[in-house]
C-alpha positions as CSV (number, residue, x, y, z in Angstrom):
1,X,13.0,12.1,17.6
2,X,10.4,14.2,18.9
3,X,6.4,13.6,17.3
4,X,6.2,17.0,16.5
5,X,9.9,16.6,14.1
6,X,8.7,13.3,12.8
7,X,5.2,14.4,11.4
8,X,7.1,17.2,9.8
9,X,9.7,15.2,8.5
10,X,6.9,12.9,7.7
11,X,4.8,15.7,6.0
12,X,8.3,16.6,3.8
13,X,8.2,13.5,2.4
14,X,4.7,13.0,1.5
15,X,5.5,16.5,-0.5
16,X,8.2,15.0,-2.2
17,X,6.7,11.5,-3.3
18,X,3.5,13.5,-4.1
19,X,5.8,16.2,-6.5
20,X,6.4,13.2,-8.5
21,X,3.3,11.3,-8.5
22,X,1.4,11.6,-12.0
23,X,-1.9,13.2,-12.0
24,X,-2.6,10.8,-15.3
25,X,-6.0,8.5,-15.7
26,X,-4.7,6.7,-17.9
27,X,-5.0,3.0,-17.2
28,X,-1.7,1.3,-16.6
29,X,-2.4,-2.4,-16.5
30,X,-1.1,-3.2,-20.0
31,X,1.8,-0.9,-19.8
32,X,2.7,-2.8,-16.3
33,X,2.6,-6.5,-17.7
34,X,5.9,-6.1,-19.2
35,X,7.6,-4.7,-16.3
36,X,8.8,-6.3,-13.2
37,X,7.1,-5.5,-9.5
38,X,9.9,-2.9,-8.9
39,X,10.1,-1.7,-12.4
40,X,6.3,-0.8,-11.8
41,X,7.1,1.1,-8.2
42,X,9.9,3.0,-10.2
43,X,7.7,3.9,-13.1
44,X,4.9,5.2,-10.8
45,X,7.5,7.2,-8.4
46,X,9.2,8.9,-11.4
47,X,5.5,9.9,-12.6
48,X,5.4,7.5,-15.7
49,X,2.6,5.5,-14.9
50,X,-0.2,6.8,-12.2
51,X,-0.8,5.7,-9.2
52,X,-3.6,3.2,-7.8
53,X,-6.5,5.7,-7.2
54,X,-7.9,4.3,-4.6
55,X,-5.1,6.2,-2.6
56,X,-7.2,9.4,-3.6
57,X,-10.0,7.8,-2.2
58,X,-8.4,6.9,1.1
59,X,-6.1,9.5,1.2
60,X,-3.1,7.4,1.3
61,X,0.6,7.7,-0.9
62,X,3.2,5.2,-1.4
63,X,6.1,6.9,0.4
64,X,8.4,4.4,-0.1
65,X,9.0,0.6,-1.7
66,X,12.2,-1.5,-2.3
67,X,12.1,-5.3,-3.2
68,X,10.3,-7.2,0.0
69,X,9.4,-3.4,1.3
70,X,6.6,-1.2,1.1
71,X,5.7,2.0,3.4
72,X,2.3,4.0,2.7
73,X,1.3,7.2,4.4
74,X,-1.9,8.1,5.5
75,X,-4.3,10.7,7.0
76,X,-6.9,9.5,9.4
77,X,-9.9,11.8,8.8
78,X,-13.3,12.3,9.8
79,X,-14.6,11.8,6.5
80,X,-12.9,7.6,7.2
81,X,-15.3,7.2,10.5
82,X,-17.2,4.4,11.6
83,X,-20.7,5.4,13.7
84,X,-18.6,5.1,17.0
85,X,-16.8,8.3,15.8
86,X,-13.1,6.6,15.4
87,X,-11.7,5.5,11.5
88,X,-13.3,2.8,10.2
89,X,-11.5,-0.7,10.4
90,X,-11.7,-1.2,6.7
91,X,-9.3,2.0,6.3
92,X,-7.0,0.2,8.6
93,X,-7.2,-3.0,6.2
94,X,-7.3,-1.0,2.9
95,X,-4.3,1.0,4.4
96,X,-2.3,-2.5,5.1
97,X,-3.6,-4.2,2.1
98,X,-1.7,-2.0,-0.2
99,X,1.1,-2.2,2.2
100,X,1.5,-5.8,2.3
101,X,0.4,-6.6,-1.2
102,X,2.7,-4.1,-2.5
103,X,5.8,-5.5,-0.6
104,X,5.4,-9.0,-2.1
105,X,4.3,-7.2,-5.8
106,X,7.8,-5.1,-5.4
107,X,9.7,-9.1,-5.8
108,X,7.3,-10.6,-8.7
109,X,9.4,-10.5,-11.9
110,X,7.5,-9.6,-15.1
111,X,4.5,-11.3,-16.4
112,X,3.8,-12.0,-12.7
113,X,0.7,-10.8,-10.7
114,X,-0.6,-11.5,-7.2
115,X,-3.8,-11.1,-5.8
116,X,-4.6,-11.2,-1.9
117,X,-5.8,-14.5,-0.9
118,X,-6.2,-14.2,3.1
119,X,-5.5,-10.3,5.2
120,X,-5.7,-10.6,9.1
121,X,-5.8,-7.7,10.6
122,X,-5.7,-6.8,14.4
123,X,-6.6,-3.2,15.5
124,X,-4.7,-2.4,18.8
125,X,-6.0,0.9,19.1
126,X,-8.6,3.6,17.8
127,X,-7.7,6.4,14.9
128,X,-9.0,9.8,14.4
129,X,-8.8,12.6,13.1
130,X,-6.2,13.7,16.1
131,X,-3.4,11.8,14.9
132,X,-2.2,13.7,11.5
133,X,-0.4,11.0,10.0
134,X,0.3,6.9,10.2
135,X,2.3,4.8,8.2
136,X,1.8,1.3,7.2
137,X,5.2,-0.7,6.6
138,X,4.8,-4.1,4.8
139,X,7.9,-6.3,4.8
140,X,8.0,-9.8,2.8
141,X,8.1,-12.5,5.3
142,X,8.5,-15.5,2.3
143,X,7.8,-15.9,-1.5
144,X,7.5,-19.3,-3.0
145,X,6.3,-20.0,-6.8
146,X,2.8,-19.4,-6.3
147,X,2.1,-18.1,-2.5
148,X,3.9,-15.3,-0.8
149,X,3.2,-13.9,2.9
150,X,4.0,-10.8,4.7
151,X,3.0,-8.6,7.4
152,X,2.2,-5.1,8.2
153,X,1.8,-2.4,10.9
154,X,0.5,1.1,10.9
155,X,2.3,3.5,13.3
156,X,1.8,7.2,14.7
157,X,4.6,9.6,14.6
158,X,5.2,8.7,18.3
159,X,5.9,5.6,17.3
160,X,2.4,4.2,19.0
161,X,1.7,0.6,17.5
162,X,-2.4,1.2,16.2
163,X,-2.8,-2.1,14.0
164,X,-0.8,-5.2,12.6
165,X,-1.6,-7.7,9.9
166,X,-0.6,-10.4,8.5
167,X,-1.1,-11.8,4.6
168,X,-1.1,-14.6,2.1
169,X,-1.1,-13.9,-1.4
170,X,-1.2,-16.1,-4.7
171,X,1.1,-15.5,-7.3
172,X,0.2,-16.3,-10.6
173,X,1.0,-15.7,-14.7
174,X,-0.2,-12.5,-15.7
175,X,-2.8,-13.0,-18.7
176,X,-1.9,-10.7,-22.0
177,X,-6.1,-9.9,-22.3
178,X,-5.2,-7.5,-19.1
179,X,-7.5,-8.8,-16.9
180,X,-5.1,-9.3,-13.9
181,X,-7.3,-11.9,-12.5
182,X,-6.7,-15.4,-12.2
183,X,-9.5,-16.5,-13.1
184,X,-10.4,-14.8,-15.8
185,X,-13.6,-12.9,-14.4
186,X,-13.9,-9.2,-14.1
């Protein structure tokens, strides 16, 4: 497929996934304890429970997740640059973050959590505002009892590799005070 027919085939689905996506601030933590991973990914994608709003932030959207599979969309903009004038490499990590956390969170059952314990990220090549869209795709590489690992990419419409990554997260018993932490601090 052509760049030109993927970012607009990319830009459809955005539109679609963002249709759906609940404009709420409500908080969802103690409404997600009692759901699975994917029960969570279902509930935010059908609009019942808002999104993380640090994609607002970033300006990144879950386009879509599956158990052991995450993809997130984003837009590489000026407003995301480092001095050099290229995105900053913690929008690359935030960006492969949620795709990698979120593909080991879509296979935690409920009354699970996970937080990121290690993120290596290599940057292959510089983003700007020139390239309309990426994707991160996160895939589960293995999930044992208490650690989990995956890895991520971001990719242009071109299909142009810009950054990989790789992750270890801890799984652990979700606490009923909310604090999603495993330690107890917040």
């Amino acid at each position: 497929m052509e760049p030109d027919e993927e970012i607009a085939r990319w830009k459809a689905d955005e539109a679609r996934v963002r249709a759906r996506l609940s404009a709420s601030d409500a908080e969802p933590k103690r409404q997600a304890l009692s759901l699975s991973g994917m029960e969570v990914f279902e509930a935010i994608f059908a609009g019942e429970l808002p999104p993380p709003p640090i994609g607002d932030t970033l300006d990144f959207v879950p386009i879509h997740i599956e158990p052991g599979i995450a993809v997130f969309q984003g837009r590489p903009q000026r407003r995301h640059y480092n001095p050099l004038g290229t995105v900053h490499g913690g929008w690359f990590a935030t960006l492969l973050d949620s795709a990698v956390g979120c593909a080991v969170h879509s296979t935690l059952p409920s009354g699970k959590g996970y937080t990121t314990l290690e993120l290596k990220v290599n940057m292959l090549r510089p983003l700007s505002e020139r390239v309309p869209l990426v994707r991160a795709e996160g895939k589960l590489i293995h999930a044992g009892r208490q650690v989990a690992v995956a890895e991520g990419r971001i990719v242009g419409p071109d299909g142009k590799l810009y950054a990989h990554a790789t992750t270890t997260c801890l799984i652990f018993d979700q606490r009923a005070s909310g604090s999603g932490n495993p330690h107890g601090q917040r």
